[in-house]
PyMOL Python script that loads the backbone (N, CA, C, O; Angstrom):
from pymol import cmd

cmd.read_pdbstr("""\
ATOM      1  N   UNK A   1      55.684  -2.411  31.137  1.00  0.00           N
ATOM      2  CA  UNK A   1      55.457  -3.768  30.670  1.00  0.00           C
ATOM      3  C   UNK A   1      53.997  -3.975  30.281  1.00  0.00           C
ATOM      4  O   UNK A   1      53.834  -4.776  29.361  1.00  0.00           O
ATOM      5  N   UNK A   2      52.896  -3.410  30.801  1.00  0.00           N
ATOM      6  CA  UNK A   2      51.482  -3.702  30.975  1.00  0.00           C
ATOM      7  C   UNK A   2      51.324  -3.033  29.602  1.00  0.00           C
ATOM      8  O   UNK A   2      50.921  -3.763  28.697  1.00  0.00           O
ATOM      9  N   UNK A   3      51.567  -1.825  29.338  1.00  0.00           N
ATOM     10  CA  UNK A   3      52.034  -1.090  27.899  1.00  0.00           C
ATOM     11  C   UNK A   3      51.931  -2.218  26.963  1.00  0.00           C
ATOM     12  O   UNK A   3      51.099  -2.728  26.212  1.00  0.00           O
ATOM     13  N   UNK A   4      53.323  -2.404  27.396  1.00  0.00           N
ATOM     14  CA  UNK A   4      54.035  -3.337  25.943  1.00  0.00           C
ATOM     15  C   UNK A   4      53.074  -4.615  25.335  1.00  0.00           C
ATOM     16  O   UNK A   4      52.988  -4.994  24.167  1.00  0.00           O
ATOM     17  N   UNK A   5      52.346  -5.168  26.616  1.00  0.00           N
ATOM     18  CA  UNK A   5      51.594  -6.141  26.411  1.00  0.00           C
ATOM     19  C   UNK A   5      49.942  -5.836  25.368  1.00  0.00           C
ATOM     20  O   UNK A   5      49.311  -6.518  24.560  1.00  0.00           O
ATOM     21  N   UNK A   6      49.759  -4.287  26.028  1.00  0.00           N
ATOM     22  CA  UNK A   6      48.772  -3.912  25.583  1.00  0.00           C
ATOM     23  C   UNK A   6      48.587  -3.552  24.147  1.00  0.00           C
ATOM     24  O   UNK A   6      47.579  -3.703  23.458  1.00  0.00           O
ATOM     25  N   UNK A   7      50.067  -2.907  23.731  1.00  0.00           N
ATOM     26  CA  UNK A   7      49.687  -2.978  22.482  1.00  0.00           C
ATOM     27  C   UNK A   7      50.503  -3.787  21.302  1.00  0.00           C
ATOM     28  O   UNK A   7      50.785  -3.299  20.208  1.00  0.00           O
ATOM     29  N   UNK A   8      50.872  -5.314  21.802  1.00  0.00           N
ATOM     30  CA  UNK A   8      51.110  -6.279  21.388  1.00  0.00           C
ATOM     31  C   UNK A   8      49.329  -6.764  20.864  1.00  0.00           C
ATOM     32  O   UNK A   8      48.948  -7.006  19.718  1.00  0.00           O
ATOM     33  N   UNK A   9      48.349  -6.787  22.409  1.00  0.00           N
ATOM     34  CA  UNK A   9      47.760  -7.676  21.822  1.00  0.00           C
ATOM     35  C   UNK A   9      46.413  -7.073  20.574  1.00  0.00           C
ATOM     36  O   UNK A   9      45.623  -7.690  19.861  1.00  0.00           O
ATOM     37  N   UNK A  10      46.741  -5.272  20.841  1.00  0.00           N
ATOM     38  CA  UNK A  10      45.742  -4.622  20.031  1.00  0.00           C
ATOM     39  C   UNK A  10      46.284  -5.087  18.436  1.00  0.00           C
ATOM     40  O   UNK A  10      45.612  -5.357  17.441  1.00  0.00           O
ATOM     41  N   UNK A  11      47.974  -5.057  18.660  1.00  0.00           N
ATOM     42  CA  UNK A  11      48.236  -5.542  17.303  1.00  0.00           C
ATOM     43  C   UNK A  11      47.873  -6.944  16.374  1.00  0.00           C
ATOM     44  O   UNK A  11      47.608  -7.039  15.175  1.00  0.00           O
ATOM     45  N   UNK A  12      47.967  -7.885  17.342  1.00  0.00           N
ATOM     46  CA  UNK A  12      47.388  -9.307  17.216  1.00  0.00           C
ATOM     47  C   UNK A  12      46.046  -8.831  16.990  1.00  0.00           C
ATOM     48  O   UNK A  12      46.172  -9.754  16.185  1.00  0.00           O
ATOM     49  N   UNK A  13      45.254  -8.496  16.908  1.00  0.00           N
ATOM     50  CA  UNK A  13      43.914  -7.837  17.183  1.00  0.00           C
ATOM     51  C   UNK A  13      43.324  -7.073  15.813  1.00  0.00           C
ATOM     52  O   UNK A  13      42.278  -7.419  15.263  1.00  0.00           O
ATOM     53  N   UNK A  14      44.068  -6.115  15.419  1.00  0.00           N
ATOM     54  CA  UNK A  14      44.097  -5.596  14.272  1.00  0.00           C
ATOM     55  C   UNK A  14      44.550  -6.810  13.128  1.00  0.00           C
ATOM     56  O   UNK A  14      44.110  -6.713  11.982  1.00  0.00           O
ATOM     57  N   UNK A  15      45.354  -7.831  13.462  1.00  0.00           N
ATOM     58  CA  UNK A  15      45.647  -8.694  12.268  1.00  0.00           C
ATOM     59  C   UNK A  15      44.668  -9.465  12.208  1.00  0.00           C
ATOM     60  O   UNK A  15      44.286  -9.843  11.101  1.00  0.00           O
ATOM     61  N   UNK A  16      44.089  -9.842  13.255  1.00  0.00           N
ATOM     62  CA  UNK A  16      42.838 -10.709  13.066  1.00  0.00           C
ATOM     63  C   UNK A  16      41.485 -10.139  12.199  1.00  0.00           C
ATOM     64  O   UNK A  16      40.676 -10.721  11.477  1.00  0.00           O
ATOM     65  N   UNK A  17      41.588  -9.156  12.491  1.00  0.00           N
ATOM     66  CA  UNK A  17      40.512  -7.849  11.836  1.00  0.00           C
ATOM     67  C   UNK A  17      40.366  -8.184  10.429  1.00  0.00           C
ATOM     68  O   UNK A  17      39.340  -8.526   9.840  1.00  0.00           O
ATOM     69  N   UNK A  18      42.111  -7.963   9.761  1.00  0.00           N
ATOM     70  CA  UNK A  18      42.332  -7.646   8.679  1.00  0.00           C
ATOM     71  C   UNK A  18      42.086  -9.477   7.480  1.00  0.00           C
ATOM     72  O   UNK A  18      41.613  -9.667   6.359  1.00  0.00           O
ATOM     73  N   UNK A  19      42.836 -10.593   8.750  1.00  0.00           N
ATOM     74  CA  UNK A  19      42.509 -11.415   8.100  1.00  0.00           C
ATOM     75  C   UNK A  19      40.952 -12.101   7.815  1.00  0.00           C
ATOM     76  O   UNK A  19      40.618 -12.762   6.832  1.00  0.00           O
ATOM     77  N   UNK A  20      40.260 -11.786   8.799  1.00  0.00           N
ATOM     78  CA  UNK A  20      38.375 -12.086   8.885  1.00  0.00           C
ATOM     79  C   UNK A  20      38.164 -10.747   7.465  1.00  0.00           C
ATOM     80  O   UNK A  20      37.664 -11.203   6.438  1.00  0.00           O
ATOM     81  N   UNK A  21      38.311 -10.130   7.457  1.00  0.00           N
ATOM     82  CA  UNK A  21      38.174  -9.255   6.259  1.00  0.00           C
ATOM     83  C   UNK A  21      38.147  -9.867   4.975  1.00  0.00           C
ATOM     84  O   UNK A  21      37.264  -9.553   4.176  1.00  0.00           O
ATOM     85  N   UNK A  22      39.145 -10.827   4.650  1.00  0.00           N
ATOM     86  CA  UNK A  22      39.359 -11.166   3.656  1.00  0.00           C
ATOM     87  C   UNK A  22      38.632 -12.072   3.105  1.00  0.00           C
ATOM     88  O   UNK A  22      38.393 -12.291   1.917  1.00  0.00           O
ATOM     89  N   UNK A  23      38.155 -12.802   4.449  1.00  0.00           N
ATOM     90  CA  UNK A  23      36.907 -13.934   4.183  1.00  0.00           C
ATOM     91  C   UNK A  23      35.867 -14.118   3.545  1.00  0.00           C
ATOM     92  O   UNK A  23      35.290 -15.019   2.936  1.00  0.00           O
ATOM     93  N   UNK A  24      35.664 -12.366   3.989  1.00  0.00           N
ATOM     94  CA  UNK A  24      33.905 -11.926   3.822  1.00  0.00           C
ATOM     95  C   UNK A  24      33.793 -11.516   2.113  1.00  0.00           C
ATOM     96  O   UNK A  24      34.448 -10.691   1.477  1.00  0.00           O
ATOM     97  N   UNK A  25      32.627 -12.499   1.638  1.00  0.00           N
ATOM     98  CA  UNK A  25      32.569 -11.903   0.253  1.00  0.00           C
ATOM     99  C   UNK A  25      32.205 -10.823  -0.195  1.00  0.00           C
ATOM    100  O   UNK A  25      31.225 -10.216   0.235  1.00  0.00           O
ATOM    101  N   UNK A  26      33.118 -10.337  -1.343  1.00  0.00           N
ATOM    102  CA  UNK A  26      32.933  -9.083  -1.453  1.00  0.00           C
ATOM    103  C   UNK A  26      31.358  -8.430  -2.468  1.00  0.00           C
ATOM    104  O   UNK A  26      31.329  -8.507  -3.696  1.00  0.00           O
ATOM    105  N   UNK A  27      30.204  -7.837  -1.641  1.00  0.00           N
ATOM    106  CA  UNK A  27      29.266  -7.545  -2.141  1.00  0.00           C
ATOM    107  C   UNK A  27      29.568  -5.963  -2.802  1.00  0.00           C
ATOM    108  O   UNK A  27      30.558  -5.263  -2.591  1.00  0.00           O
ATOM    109  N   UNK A  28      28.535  -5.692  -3.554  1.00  0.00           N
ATOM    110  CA  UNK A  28      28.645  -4.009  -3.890  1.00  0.00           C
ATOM    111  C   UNK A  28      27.488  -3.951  -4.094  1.00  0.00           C
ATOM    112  O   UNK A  28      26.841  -4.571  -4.938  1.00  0.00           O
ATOM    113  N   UNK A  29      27.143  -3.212  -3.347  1.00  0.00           N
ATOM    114  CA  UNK A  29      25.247  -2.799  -2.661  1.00  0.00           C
ATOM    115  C   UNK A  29      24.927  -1.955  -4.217  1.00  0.00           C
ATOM    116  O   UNK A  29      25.763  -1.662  -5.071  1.00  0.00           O
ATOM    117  N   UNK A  30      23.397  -1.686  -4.239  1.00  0.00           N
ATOM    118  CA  UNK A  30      23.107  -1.044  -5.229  1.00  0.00           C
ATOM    119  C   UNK A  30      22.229  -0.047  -4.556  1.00  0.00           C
ATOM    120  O   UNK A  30      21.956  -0.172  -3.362  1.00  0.00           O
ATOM    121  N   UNK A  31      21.653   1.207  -5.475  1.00  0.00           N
ATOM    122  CA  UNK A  31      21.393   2.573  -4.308  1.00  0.00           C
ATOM    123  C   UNK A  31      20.181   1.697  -3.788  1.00  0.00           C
ATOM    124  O   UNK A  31      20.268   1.617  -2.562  1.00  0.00           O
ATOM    125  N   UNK A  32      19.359   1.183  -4.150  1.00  0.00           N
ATOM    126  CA  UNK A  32      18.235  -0.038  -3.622  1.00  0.00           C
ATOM    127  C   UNK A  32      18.537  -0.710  -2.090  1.00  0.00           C
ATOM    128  O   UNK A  32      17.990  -0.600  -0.993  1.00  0.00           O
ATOM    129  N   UNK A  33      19.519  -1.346  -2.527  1.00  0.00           N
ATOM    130  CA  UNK A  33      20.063  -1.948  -1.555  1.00  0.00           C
ATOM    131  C   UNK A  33      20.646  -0.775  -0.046  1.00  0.00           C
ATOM    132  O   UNK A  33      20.458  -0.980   1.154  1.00  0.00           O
ATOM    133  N   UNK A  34      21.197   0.136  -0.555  1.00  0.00           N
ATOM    134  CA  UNK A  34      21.626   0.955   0.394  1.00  0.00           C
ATOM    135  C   UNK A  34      20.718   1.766   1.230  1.00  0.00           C
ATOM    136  O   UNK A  34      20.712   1.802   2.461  1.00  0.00           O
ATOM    137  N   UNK A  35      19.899   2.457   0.364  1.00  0.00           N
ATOM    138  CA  UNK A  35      18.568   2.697   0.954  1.00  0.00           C
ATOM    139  C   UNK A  35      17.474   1.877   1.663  1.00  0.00           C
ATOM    140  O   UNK A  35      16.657   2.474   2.364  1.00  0.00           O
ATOM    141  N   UNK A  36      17.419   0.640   1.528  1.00  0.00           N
ATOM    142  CA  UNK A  36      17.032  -0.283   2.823  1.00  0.00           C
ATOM    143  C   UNK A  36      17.626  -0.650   4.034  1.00  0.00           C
ATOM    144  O   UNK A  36      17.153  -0.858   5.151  1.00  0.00           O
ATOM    145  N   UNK A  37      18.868  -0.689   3.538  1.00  0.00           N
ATOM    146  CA  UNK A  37      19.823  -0.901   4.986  1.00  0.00           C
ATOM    147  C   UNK A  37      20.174   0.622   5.647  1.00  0.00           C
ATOM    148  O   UNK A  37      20.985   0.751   6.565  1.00  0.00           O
ATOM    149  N   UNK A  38      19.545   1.591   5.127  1.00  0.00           N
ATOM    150  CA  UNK A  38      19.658   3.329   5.819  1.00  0.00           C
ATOM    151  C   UNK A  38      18.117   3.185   6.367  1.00  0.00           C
ATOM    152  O   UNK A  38      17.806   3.337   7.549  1.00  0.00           O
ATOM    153  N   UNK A  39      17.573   2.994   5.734  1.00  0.00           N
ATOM    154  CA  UNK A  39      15.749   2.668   6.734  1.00  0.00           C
ATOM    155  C   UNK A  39      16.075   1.629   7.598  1.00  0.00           C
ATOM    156  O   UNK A  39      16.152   1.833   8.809  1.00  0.00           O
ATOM    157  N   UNK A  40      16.289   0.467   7.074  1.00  0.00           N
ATOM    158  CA  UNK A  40      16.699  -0.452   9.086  1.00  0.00           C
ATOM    159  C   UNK A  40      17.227  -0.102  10.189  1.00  0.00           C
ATOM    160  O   UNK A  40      16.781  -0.306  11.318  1.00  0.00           O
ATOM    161  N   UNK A  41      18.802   0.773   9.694  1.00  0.00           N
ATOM    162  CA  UNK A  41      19.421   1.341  10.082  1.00  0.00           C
ATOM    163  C   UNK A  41      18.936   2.453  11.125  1.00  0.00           C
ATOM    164  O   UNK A  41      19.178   2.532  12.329  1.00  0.00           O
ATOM    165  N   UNK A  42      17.988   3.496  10.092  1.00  0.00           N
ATOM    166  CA  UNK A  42      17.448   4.478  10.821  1.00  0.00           C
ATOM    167  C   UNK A  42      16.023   4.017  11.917  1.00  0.00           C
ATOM    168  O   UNK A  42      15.519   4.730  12.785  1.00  0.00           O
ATOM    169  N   UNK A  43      15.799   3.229  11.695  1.00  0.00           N
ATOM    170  CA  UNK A  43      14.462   2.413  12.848  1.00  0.00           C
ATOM    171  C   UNK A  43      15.301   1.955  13.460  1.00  0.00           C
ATOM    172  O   UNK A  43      14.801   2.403  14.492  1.00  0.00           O
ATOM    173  N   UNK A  44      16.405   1.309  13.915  1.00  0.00           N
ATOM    174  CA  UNK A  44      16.747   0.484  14.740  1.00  0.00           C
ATOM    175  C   UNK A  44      16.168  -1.160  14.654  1.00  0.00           C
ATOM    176  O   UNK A  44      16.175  -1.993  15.561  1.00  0.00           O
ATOM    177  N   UNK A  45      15.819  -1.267  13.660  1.00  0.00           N
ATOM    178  CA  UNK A  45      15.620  -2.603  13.019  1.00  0.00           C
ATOM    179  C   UNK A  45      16.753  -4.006  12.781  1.00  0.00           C
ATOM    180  O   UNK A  45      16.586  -5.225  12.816  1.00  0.00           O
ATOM    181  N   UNK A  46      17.709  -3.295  12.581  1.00  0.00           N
ATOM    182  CA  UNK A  46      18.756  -4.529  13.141  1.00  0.00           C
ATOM    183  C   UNK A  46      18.658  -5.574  13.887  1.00  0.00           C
ATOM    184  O   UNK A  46      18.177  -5.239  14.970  1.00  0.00           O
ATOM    185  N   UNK A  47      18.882  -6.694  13.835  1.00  0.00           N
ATOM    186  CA  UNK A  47      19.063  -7.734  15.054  1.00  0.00           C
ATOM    187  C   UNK A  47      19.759  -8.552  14.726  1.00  0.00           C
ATOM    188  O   UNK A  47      20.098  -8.593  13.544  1.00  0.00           O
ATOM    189  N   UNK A  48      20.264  -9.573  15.714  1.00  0.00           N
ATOM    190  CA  UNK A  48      21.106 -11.022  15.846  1.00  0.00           C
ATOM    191  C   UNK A  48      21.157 -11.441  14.667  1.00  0.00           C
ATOM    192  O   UNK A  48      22.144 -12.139  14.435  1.00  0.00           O
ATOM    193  N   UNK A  49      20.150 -11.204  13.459  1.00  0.00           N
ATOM    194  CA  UNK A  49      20.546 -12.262  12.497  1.00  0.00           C
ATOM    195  C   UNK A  49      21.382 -11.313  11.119  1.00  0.00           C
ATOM    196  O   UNK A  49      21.767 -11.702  10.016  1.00  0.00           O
ATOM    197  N   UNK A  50      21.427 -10.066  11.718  1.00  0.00           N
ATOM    198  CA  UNK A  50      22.031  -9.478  10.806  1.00  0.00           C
ATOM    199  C   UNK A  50      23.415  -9.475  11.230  1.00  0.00           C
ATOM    200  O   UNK A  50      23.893  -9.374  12.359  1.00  0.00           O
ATOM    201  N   UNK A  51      24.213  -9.666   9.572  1.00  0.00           N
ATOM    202  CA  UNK A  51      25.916  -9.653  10.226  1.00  0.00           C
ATOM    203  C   UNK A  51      26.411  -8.151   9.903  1.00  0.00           C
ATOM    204  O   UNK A  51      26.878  -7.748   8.838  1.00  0.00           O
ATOM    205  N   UNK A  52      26.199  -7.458  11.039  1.00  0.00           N
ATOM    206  CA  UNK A  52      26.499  -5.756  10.989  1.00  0.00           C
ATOM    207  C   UNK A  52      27.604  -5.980  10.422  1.00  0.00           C
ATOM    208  O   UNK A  52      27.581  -5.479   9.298  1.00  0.00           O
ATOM    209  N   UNK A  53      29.022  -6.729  10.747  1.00  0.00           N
ATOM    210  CA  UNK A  53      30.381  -6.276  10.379  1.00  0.00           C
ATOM    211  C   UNK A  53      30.362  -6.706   8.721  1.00  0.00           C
ATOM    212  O   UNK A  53      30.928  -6.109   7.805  1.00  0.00           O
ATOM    213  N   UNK A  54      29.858  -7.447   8.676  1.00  0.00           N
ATOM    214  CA  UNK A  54      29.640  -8.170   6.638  1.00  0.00           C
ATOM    215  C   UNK A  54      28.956  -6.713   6.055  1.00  0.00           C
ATOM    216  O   UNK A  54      29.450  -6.303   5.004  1.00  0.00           O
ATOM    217  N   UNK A  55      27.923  -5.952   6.622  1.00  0.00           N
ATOM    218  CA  UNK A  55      27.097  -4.495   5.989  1.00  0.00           C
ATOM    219  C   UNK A  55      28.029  -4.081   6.283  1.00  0.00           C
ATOM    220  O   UNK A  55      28.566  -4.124   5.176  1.00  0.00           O
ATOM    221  N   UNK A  56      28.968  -3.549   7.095  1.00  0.00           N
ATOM    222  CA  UNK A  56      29.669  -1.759   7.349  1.00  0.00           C
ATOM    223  C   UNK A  56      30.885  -2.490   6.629  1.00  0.00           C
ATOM    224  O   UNK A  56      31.555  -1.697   5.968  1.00  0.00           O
ATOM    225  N   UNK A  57      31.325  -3.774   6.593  1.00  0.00           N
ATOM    226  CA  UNK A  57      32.960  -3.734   5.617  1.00  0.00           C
ATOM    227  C   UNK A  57      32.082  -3.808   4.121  1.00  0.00           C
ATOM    228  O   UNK A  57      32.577  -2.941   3.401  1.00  0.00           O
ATOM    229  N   UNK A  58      31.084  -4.443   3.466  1.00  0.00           N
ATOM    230  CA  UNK A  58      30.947  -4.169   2.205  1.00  0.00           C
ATOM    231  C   UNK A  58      30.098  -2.790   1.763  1.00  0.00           C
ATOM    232  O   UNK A  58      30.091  -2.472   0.574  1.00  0.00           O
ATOM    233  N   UNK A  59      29.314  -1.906   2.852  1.00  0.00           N
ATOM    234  CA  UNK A  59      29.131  -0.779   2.451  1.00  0.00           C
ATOM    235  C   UNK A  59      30.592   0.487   2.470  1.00  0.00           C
ATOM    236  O   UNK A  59      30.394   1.598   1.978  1.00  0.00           O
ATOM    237  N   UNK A  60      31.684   0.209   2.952  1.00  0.00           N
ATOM    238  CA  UNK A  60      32.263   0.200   2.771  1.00  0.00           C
ATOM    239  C   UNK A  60      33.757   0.358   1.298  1.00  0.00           C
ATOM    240  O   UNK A  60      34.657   1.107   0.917  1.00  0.00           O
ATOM    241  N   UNK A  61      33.142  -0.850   1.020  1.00  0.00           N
ATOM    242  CA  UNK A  61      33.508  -1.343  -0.503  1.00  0.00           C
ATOM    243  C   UNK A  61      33.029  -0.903  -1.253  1.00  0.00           C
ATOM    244  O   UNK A  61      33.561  -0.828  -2.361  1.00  0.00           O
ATOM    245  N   UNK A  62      32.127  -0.538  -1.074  1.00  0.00           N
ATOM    246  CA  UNK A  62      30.662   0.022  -2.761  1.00  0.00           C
ATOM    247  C   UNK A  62      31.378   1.331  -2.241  1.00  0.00           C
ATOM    248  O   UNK A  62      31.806   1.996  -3.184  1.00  0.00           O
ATOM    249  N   UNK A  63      31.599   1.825  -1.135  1.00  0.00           N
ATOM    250  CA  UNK A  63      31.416   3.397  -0.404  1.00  0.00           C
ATOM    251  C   UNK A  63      33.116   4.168  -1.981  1.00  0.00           C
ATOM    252  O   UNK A  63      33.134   5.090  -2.797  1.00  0.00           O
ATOM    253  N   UNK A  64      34.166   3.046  -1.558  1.00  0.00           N
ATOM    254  CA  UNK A  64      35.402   3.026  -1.905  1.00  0.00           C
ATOM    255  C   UNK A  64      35.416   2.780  -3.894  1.00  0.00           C
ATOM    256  O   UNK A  64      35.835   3.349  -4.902  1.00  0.00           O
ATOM    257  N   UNK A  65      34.825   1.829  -3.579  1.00  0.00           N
ATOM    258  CA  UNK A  65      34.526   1.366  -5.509  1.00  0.00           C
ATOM    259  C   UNK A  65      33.878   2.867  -6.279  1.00  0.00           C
ATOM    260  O   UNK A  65      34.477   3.536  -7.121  1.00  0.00           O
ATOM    261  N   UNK A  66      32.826   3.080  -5.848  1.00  0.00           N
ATOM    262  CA  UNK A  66      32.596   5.214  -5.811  1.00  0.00           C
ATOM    263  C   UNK A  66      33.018   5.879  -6.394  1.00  0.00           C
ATOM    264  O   UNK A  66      32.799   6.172  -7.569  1.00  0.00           O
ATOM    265  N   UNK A  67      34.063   6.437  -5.323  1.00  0.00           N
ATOM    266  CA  UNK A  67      35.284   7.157  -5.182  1.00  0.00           C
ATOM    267  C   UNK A  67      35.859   6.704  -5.650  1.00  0.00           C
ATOM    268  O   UNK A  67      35.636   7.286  -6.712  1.00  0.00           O
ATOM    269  N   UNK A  68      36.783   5.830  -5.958  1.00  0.00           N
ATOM    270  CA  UNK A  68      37.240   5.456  -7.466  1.00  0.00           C
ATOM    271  C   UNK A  68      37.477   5.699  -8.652  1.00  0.00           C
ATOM    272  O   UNK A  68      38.523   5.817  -9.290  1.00  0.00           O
ATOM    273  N   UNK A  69      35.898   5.798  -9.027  1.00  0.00           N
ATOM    274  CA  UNK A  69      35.156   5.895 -10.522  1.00  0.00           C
ATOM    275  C   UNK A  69      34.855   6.990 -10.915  1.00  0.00           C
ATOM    276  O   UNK A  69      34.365   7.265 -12.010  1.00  0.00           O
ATOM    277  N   UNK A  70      35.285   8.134  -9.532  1.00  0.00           N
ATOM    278  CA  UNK A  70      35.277  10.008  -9.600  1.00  0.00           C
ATOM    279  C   UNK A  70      36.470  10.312  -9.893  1.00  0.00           C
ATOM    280  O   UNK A  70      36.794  11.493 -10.013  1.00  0.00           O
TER     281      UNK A  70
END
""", "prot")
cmd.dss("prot")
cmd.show_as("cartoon", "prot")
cmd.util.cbc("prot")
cmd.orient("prot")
């Protein structure tokens, strides 16, 4: 039962994921852009006011838009 519950609520969980996803506007970084957020990245420069999940789902997107166009 503890099971069943568990991956009920990972599933509820994953839908929430998918619908906050849809929210976020869709950016497409430029190599400029990517290469600053790989130097923040690589310092550990990040903080509170950055929205990590808005960078890794639209680097992401540029990552996918790419691959694509190969």
């Amino acid at each position: 039962m503890v099971q069943k519950e568990a991956q009920e609520q990972e599933r509820r969980q994953e839908e929430l994921c998918e619908a906050l996803t849809e929210y976020i506007e869709p950016h497409y970084y430029s190599k400029e852009e990517v290469e600053e957020l790989l130097k923040l990245a690589s310092a550990g420069k990040f903080n509170i006011f950055y929205d990590r999940n808005k960078i890794v789902i639209n680097l992401c997107r540029t990552l996918l838009k790419l691959m694509e166009e190969k």
